[in-house]
N, C-alpha and C positions, 0 to 999 in steps of 0.2 A: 837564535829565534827572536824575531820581531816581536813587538808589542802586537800587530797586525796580526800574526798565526796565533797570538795566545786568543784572540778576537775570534779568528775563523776558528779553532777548537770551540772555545763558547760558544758561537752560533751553529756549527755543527753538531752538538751535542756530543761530540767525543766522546765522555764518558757515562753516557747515557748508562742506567744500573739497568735499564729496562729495556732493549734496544728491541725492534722488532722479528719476533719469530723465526721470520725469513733470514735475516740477517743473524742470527746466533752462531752460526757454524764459524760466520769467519770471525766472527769478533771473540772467538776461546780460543786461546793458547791452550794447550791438553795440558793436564794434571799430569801425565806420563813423560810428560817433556819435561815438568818443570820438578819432576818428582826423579826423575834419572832412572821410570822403573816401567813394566807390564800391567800394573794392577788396576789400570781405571777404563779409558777409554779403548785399548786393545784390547782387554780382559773381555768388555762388555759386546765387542764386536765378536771375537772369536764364541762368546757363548751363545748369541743369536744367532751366529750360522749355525751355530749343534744347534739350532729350535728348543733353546732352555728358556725360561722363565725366570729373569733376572727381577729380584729387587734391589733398586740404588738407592744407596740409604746417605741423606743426611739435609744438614740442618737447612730451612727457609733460607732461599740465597745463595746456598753454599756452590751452587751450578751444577744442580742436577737436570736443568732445564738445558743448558750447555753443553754437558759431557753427550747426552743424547739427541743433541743439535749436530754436533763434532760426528756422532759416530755413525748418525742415519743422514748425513747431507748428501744435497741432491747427486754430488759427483760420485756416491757409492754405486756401487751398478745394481748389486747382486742383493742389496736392503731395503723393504720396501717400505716406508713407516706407513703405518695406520694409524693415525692420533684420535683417542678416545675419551673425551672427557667425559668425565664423573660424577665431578663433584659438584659440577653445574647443570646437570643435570634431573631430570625426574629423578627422586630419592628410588624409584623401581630400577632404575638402569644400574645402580651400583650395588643390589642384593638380589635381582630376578635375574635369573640364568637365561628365560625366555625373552625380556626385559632388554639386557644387554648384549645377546644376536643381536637383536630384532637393531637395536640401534648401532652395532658394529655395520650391520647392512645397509642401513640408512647412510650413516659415514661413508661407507665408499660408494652409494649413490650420489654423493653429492663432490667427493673427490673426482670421479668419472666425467661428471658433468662440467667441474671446474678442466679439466686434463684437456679433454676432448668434446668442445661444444657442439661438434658438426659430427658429432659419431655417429649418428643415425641414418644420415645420408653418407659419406665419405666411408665410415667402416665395411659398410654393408658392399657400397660397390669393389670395395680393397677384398671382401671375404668372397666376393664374383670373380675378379678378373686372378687372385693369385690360387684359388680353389688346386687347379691340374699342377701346378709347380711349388707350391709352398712349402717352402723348410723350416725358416722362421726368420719373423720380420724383423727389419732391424729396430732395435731401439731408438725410441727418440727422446728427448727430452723437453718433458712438458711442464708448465706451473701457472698456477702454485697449487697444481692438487697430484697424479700419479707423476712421480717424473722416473723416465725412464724405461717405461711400458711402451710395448707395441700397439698401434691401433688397431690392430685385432685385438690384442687382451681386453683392452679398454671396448671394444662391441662385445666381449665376449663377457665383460664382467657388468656390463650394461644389461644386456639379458638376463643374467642370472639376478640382479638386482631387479628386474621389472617383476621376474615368477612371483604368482598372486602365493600367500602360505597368511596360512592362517592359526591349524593348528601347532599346538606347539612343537612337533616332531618335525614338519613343514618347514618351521622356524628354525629352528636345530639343523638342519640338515641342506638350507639354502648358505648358512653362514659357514658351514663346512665348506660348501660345495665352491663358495666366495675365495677360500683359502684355497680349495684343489687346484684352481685357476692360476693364482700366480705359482705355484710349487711347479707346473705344469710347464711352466713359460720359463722355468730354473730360476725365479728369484722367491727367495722366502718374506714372505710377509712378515712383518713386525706390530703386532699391538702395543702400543704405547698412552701408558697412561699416566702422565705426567701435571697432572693436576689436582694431585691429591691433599697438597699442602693446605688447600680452599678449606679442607675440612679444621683447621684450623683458626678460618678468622675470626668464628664465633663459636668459641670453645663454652660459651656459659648455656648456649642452648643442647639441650641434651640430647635432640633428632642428629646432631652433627655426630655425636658419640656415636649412637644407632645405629645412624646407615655406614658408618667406617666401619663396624662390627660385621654390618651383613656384608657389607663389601668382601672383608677376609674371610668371610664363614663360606663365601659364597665364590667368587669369580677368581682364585689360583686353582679352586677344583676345576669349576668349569673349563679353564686354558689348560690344563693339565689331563682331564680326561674323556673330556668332550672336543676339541677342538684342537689339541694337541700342538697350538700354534707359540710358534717365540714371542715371547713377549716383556720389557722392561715396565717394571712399575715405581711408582718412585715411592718414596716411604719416607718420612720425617723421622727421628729417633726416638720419639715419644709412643709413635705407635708398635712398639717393639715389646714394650710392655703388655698390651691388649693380650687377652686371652685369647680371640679368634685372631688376631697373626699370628699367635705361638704354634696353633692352630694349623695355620696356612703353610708355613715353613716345609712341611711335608710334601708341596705341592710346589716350592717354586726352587729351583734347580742351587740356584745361590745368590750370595747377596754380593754385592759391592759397594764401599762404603766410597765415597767422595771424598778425596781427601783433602787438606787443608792447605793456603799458600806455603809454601813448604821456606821462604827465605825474602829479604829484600830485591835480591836482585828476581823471583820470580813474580815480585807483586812490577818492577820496571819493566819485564815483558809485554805484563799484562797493558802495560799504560804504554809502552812503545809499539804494541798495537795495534790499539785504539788512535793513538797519534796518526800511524802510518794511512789509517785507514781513513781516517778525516781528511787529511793531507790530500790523501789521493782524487779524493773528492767524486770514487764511485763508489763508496761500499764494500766493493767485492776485489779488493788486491791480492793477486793471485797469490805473494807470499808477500806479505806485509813487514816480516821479520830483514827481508831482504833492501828497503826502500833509504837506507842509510840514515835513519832517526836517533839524534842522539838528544836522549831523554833530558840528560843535565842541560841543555839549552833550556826546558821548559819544566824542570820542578828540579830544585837542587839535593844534593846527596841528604843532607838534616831534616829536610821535609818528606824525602824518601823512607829516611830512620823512624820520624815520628809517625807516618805512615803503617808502616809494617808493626809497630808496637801497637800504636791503637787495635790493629786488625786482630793480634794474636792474642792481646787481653780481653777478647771477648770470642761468644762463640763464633763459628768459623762462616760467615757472611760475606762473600765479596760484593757481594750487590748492594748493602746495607752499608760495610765496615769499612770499603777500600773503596768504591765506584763511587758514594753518592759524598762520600768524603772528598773524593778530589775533585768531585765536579763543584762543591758549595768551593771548593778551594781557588778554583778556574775563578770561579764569579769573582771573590773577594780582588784575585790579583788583577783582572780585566778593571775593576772598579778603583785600586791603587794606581795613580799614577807616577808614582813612585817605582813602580814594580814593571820587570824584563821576564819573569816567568814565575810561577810560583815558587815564595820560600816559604820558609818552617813557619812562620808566622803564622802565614795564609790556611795552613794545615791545625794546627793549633785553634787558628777563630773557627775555624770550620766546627772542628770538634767539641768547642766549647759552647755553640750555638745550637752544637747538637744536629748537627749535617747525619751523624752516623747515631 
């Protein structure tokens, strides 16, 4: 590896800790792959097809954000995510049952909209002309809002989005009615609320405490006996202690913990790729693992070691511990001229500057 590709890593952002939404799915190697087991990213798919109510539990960073990138990405057929935030939300959306319908509905009004802009005219004449012969449509793939919906579902979930509801029963009963529709079409919805960590960043104001409380007091009932829909929540470990998740527990089918890099050579996957995919220079390498990246060209086996120690003597962060470490690491060796790819050194300043 050139001094030129450690350059094009840097200005690609390669190891970007934070890389965009869309792009998560490909940039995770699975915990299952690198762990040699069942218990993360399979586990969480086969309980959302049972329609259970998963919470993933673990620390800021740990890629809980990832595993359920990995496991609802666009090439699933049969999963449909519904991304529901929370915690940036009206404090009503995360403890009013009528509250968070009401904005479950709103969400995939605007999923709808993003999917299918022309649904108005194009669906309507597709619901005319296949009326006498319809079976069912083929799937398409659309983004960045339903991907993999018929444009009949997507007109069909557009009307049900438009019905006026006011009272709360109204309300109750259009966000069912939102759910009957893809169950209808054989793909199970997924509620995903993956944004819960936010109640975190301002742990000293005490409203953030409250509304996590109404949160658990309030919406694993409601997915559980109102709405009866699968749904992954993600959970930090701190809130394990709260009396209303001990609470909740009742209500949400099981937990799955995230587990930790499990070895050196799985934090090397993890940065071979991110390599692979920079390299490629679209993002989306259909198998990345495949593109013949040999890592020790571009961070040496010592700097690998120092790596993996840093990561494992703290809690379990990749995004924090291992990502933004080896990207302040990238800078240092881009800025040595001295330097053919990162060594230990460069991992070391990193760390010592306080990258992680």
């Amino acid at each position: 590896m050139t001094r030129e590709d450690l350059e094009l890593l840097h200005d690609a952002g390669a190891f970007n800790p934070s890389p965009r939404q869309q792009t998560l799915y490909a940039t995770h190697v699975p915990f299952d792959t690198m762990t040699a087991s069942r218990g993360c990213e399979r586990a969480l798919a086969a309980a959302l097809r049972r329609h259970e109510r998963v919470a993933l539990l673990g620390n800021s960073g740990a890629g809980k954000s990832s595993v359920i990138a990995a496991t609802l990405h666009p090439l699933v057929e049969d999963l449909v995510p519904l991304p529901l935030p929370v915690a940036v939300e009206r404090p009503e959306v995360a403890g009013d049952p009528v509250a968070f319908v009401r904005h479950l509905v709103q969400v995939v009004s605007r999923l709808v909209q993003r999917s299918v802009p022309e649904r108005a005219g194009q669906a309507r004449r597709i619901e005319k002309e296949t009326r006498p012969k319809y079976k069912r449509a083929k799937a398409v793939s659309v983004a960045p809002g339903l991907v993999g919906i018929s444009v009949r579902l997507a007109y069909e979930l557009d009307a049900a989005v438009q019905e006026p509801s006011t009272t709360s029963d109204q309300v109750m009963d259009q966000g069912r009615q939102i759910l009957d529709l893809f169950r209808a079409d054989g793909l199970t919805p997924v509620l995903v609320l993956d944004d819960t960590d936010r109640w975190l960043s301002a742990p000293w104001l005490p409203d953030n405490r409250a509304v996590r409380s109404a949160f658990f007091a309030t919406v694993p009932r409601l997915l559980a006996e109102e709405l009866d829909s699968a749904a992954v929540i993600a959970v930090h470990p701190t809130y394990v202690d709260d009396d209303a998740y001990r609470a909740a527990r009742g209500f949400l089918s099981r937990t799955i913990a995230v587990p930790a890099v499990p070895s050196a050579g799985a934090v090397a996957a993890i940065l071979q790729r991110r390599i692979a995919l920079a390299l490629d220079g679209r993002g989306t390498a259909a198998d990345p693992d495949a593109d013949g990246v040999d890592l020790t060209e571009m961070l040496d086996s010592a700097a690998l070691v120092s790596l993996f120690d840093y990561y494992t003597g703290r809690p379990s962060d990749v995004r924090r511990n291992l990502l933004l470490v080896v990207q302040a690491a990238l800078t240092l060796a881009v800025d040595d001229p001295d330097a053919a790819r990162i060594e230990r050194r460069h991992v070391e300043l990193a760390i010592a500057e306080g990258a992680g």
